[in-house]
DRENBADREN-723143 format. One record per residue: residue number from 0; residue in three letters; z, x, y of N, C-alpha, C in turn. Coordinates in Angstrom, 2 decimals. Atoms other than C-alpha are relative to their C-alpha. Layout:
BEGIN
REC     n   res      n.zz      n.xx      n.yy     ca.zz     ca.xx     ca.yy      c.zz      c.xx      c.yy
REC   NUM   ALA         Z         X         Y         Z         X         Y         Z         X         Y
...
//
This chain:
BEGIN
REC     n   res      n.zz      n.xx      n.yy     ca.zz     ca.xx     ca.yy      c.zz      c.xx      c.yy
REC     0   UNK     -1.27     -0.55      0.41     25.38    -24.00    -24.87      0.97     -1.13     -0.40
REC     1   UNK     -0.63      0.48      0.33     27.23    -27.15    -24.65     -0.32     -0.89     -1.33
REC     2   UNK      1.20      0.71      0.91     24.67    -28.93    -27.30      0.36      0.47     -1.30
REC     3   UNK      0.10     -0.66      0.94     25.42    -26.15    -29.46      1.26      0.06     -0.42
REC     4   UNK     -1.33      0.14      0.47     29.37    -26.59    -29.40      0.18     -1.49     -0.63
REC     5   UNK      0.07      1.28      0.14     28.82    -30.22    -30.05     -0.66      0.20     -1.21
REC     6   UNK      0.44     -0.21      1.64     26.67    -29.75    -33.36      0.21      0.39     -0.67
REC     7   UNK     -1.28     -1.14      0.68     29.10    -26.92    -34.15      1.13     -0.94     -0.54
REC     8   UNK     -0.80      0.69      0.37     31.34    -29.96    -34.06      1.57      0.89      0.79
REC     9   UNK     -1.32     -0.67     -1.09     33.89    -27.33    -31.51      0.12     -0.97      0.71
REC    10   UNK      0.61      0.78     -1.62     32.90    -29.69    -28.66      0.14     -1.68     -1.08
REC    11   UNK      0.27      1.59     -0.02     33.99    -33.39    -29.44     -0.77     -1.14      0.95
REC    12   UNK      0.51      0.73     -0.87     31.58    -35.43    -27.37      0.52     -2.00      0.03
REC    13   UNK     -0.96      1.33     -0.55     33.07    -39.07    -26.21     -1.49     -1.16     -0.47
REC    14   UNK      0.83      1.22     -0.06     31.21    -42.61    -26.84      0.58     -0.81      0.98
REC    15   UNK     -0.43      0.70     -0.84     31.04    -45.08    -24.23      0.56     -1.76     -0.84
REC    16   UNK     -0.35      1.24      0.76     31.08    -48.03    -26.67     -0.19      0.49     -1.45
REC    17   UNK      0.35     -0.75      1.19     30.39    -47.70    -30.45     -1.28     -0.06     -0.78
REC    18   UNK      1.65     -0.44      0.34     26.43    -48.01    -30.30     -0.30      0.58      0.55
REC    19   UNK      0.80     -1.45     -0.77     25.77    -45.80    -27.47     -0.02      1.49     -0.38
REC    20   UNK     -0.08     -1.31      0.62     24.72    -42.35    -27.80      1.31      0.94      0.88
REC    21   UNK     -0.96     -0.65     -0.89     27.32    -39.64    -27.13     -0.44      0.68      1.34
REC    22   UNK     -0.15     -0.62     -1.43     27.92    -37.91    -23.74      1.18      1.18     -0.23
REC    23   UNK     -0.80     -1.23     -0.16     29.00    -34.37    -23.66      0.01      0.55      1.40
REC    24   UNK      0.22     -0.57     -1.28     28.17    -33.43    -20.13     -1.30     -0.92      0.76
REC    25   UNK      1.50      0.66     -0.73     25.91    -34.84    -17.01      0.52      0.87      1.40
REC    26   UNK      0.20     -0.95     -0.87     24.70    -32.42    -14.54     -0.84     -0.69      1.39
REC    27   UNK      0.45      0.32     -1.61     23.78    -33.58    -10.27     -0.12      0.99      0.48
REC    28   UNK     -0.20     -1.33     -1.22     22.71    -30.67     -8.45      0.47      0.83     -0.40
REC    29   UNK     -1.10     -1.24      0.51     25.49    -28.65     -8.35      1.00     -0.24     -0.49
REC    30   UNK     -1.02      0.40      0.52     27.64    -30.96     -9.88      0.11     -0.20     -1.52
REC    31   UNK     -0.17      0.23      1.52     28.88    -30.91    -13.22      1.01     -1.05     -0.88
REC    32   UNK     -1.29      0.76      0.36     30.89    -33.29    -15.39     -0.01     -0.08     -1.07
REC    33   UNK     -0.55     -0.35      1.19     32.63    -32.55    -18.71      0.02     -1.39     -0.95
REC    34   UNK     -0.95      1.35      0.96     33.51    -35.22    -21.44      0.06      0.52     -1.17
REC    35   UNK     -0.45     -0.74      1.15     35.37    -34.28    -24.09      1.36     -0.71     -0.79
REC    36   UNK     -1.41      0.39      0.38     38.04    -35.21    -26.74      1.32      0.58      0.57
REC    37   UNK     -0.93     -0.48     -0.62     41.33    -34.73    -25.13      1.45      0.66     -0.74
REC    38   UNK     -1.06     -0.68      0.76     43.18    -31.91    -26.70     -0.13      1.57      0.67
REC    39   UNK      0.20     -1.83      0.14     44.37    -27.95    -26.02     -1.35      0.58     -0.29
REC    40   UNK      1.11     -0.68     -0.05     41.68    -26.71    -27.89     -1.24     -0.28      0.25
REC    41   UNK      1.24      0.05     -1.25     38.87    -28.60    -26.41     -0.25      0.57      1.67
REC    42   UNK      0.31     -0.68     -1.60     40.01    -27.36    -23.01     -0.50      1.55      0.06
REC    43   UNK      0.51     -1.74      0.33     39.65    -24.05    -24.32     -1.34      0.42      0.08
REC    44   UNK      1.67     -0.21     -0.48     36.28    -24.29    -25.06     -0.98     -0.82      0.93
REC    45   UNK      0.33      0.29     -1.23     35.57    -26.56    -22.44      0.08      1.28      1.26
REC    46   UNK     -0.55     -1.14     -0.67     36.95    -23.35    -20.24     -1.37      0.74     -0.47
REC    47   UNK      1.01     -1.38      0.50     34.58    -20.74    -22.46     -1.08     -0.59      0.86
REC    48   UNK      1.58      0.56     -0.48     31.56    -22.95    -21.45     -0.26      0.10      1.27
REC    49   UNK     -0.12      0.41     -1.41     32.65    -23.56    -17.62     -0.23      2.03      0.43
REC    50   UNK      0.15     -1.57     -1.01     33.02    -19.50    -17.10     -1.23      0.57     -0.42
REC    51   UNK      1.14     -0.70      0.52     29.94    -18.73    -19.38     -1.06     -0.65      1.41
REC    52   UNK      1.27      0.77     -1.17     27.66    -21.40    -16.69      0.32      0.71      1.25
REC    53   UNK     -0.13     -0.89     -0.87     29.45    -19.82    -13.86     -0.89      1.48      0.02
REC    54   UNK      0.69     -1.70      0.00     28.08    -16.25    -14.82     -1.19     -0.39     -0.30
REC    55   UNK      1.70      0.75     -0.05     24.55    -17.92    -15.73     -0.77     -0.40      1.38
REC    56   UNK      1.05      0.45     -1.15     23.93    -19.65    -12.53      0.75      0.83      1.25
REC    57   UNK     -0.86     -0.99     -1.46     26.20    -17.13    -10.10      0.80     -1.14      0.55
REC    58   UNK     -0.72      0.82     -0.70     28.27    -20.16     -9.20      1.62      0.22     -0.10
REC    59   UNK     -1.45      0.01      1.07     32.00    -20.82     -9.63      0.76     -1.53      0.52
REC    60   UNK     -0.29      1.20      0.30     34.05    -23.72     -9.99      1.00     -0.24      1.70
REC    61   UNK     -0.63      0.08     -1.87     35.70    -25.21     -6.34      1.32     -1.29     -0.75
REC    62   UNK     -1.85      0.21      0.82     39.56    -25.50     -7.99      0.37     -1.48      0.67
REC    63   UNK     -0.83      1.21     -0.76     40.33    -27.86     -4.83     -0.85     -1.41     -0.43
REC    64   UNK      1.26      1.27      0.38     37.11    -30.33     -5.88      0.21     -0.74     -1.32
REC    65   UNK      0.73      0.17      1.74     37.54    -30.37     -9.81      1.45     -0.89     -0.29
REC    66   UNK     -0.88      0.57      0.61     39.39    -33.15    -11.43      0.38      0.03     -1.19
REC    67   UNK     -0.04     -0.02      1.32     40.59    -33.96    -14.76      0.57     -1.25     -0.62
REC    68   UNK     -0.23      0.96      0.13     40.64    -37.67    -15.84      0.32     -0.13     -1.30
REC    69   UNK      0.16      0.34      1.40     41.61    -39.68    -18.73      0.65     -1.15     -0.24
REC    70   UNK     -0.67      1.32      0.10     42.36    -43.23    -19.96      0.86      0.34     -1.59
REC    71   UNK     -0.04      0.54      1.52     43.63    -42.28    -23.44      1.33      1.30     -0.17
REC    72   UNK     -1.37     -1.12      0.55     46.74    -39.32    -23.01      0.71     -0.14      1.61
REC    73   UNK     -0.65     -0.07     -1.40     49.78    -39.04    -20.65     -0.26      1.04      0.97
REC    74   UNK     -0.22     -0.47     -1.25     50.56    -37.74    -17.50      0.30      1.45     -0.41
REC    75   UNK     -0.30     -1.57     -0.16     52.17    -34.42    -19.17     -0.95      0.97     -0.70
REC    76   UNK      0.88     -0.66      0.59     49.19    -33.65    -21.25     -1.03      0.33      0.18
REC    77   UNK      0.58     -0.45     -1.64     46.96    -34.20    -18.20      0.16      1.19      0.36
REC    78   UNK     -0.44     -1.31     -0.82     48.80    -31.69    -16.79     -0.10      1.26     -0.87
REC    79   UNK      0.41     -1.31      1.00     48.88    -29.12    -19.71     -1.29      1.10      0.30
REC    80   UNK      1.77     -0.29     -0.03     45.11    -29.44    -19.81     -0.44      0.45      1.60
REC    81   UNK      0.74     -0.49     -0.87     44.27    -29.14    -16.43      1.12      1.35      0.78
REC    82   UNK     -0.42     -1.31     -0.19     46.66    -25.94    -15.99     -0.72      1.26     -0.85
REC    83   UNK      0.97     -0.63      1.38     45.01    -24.48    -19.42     -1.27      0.37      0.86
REC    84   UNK      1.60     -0.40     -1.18     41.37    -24.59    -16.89      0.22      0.29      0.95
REC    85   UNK     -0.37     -0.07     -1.05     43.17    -23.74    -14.38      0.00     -0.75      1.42
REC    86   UNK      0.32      0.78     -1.15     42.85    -26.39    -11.95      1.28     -1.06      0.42
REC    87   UNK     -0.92      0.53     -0.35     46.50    -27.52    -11.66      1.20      0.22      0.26
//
């Protein structure tokens, strides 16, 4: 699903430098972790994806656990975004 927003070109996937391959997501267990260009409507469909996997694997997201990092936007757009997913 997320593979498919990413080739769609919905889903901006992140580079770590500018030969490595991208990174849209990396999955531990039961842990999940996002990477994404940092805007509104990526959280959006960052969001679609997070409630679609929820209803896939019967899980749901643990609000108090889930962060939302970023070296590259402020503090109030942080906050936007992680109210937008609900986690702030």
């Amino acid at each position: 699903m997320i593979n498919e927003k990413v080739l769609s070109k919905e889903w901006r996937a992140i580079k770590l430098s500018r030969k490595s391959p991208i990174i849209s997501h990396l999955v531990f267990a039961d842990d999940l972790v996002l990477f994404s260009e940092e805007s509104m409507e990526k959280a959006d469909i960052m969001l679609y994806c997070l409630q679609k996997f929820c209803v896939i694997l019967r899980q749901s997201v643990s609000k108090e656990n889930t962060k939302v990092f970023s070296n590259n936007f402020g503090f109030q757009v942080r906050n936007q975004i992680k109210s937008r997913l609900g986690f702030g």
